[in-house]
N, C-alpha and C positions, 0 to 999 in steps of 0.2 A: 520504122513506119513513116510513111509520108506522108505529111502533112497536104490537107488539098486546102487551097485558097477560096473566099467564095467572097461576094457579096451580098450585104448585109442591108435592112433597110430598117430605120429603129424608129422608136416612139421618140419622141422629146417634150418631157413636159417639164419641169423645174428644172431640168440640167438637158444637156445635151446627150442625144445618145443613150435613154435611159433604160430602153429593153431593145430584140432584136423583135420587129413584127412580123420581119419575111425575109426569104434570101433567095440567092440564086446561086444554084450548084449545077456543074455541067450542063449548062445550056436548060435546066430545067428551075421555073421559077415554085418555091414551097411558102406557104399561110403558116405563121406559127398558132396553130391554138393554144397553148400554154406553155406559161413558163415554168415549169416545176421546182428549180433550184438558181440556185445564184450565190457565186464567193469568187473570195479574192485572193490573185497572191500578188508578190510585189512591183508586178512587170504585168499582171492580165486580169481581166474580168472573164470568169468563163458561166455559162447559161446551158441547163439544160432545158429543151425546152421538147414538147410536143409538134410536131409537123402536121400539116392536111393531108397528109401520107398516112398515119398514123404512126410514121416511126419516131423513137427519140432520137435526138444528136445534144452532143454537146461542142458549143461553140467558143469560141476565145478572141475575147478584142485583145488587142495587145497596148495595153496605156503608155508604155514604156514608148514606142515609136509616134513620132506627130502623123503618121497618116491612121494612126488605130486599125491596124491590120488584122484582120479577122482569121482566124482556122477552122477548118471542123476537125477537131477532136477525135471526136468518137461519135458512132451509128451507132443505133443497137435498132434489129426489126421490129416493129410493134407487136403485141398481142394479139389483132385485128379486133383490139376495142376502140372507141372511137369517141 
């Protein structure tokens, strides 16, 4: 599977970088309404979060690299709840 690259635009409030608020995927900019999940593994942060799309994605900063390089994961279509 491949990975798509995107950019990421976060909250920062104690730390830097402390949630994703929005990003931009193929030329299309998304609002995250919620964050539903959040864990770690040794090398990434990954977030699943709600879109203004209604869809979820989950996302992956990668801590391991100094430019904290984002992925999207995984899609999945919303419900069409909102």
């Amino acid at each position: 599977m491949r990975q798509m690259k995107l950019k990421v635009e976060c909250y920062s409030g104690h730390k830097a970088d402390e949630r994703p608020v929005r990003f931009r995927l193929e030329g299309k900019q998304y609002v995250v309404q919620a964050v539903l999940d959040q864990w770690y593994d040794p090398e990434s942060v990954f977030y699943k979060v709600r879109a203004d799309d209604g869809n979820l994605y989950i996302l992956r900063q990668q801590t391991s690299t100094l430019d904290g390089t984002w992925d999207l994961v995984s899609f999945r279509k919303g419900s069409g709840e909102r």
